[in-house]
N, C-alpha and C positions, 0 to 999 in steps of 0.2 A: 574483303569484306562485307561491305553493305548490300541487303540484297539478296545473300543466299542463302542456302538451307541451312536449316538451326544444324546445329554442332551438337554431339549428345557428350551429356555430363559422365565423367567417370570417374567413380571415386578413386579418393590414391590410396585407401587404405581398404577395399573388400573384404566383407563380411564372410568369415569361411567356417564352417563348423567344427565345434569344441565339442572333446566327452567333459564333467563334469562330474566329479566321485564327491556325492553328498552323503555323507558317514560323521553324526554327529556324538558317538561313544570314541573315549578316549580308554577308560577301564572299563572291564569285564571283572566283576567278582563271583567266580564257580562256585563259590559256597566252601561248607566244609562237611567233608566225608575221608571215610576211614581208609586208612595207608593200607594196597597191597589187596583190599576189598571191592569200594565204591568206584564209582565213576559217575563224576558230574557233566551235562552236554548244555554249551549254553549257544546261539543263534546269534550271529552279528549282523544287521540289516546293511545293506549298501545299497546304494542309487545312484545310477548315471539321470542327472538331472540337463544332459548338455543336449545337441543335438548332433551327436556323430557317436561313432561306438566308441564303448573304453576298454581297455585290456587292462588287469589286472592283476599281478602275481601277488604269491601268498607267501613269506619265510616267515617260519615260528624257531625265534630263538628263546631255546632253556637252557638257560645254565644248570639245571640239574642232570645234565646229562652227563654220567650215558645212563640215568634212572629214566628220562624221558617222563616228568611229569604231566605233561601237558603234551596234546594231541590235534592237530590239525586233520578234522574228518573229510574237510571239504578236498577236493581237488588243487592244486596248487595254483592255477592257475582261474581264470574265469572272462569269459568278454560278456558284457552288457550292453544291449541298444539300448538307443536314447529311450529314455522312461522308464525302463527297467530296473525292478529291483530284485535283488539277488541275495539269498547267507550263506553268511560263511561259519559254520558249525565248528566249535573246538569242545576238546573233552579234556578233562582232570583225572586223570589217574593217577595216584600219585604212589611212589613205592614205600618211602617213610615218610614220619611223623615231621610235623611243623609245618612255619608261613611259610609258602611257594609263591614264585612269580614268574612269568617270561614276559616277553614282547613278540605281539605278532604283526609282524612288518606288511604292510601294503604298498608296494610299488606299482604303478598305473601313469598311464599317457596322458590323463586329463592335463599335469605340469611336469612330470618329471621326476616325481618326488616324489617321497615314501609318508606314509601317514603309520603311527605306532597307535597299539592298543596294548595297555600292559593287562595280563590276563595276571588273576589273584584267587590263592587258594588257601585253606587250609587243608591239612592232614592230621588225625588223629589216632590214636591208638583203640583197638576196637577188642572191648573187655567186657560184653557179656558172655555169659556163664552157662550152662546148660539148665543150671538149677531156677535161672533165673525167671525161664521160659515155664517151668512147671506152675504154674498158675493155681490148679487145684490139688497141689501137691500128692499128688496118689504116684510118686514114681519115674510117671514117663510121658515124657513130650508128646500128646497124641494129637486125636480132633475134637477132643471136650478142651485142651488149651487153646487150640485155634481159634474156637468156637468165642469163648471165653477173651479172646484177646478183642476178636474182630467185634464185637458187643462196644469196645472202650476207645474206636476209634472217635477219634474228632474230639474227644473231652478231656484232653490239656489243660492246663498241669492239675487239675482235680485228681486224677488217677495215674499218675507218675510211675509209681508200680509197675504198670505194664508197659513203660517206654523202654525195650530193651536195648536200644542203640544209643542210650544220652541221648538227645537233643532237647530231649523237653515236650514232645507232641510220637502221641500213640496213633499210631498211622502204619501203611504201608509199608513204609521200611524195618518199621517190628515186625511185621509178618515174616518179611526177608530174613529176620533174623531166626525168630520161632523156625521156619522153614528148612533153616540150615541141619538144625537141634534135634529136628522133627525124626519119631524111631528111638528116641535114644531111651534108656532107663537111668533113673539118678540113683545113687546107692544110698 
């Protein structure tokens, strides 16, 4: 005892490095676009906030399968270093009409355990018309309609008219529509 070199302290329980998967969405809702048509992509942020790497697999279950509403773009898997943040891209495609759902499973080393995100969609039935597109009615879908459309973007619901796809806003995805139409002659 008395008298000799200090002794060094060792902890009993050492500090060892943890990944740490900080994901604070539980749903995703893709919106609603038309069955067999659209495709909606929405971005899910993840972060290993720990200080060791995380590994991370990706299962997407749909029960609508075998339609395969719902689309996992990213890789199925992913490892993040500490600090890193990473997404995880999923798409809505959906083949019929109506509410849609899955769960996209996240299983990762941070605990062991899977963390869900129910991803949420609609599907609608897509009933514009060719005639609907004709704008200056002379006929035929040409670039005096395009012309004409693209003048009425952004000015919701004032000009409703020229929303071809329902949703209520004359924008881009009326073009998409007009574009489809575009050549055609109306009798």
């Amino acid at each position: 005892g008395e008298g000799g070199s200090p002794q060094a302290v060792v902890s009993p329980d050492p500090i060892v490095p943890r990944p740490h998967l900080d994901i604070s969405i539980n749903r995703v809702e893709m919106g609603s676009v038309f069955a067999n048509r659209d495709t909606s992509y929405m971005s899910v942020p993840i972060k290993n906030t720990g200080d060791a790497v995380l590994k991370v697999w990706l299962f997407l279950d749909d029960p609508s399968r075998p339609n395969q509403d719902f689309i996992l773009v990213s890789s199925d898997s992913m490892v993040l270093s500490p600090g890193v943040t990473d997404s995880v891209v999923v798409g809505f495609a959906p083949n019929t009409t109506g509410t849609k759902s899955a769960h996209l499973s996240l299983f990762h080393t941070a605990a062991f355990e899977r963390h869900i995100i129910v991803l949420a969609g609609e599907a609608r039935m897509f009933t514009a018309r060719a005639e609907d597109a004709d704008f200056n009615k002379d006929g035929r879908i040409d670039l005096i309609d395009l012309f004409l459309l693209a003048d009425q973007f952004d000015t919701s619901p004032q000009n409703i008219h020229y929303d071809l796809n329902g949703d209520r806003k004359v924008n881009m995805d009326d073009y998409f529509v007009l574009v489809d139409f575009y050549g055609r002659r109306i009798r």
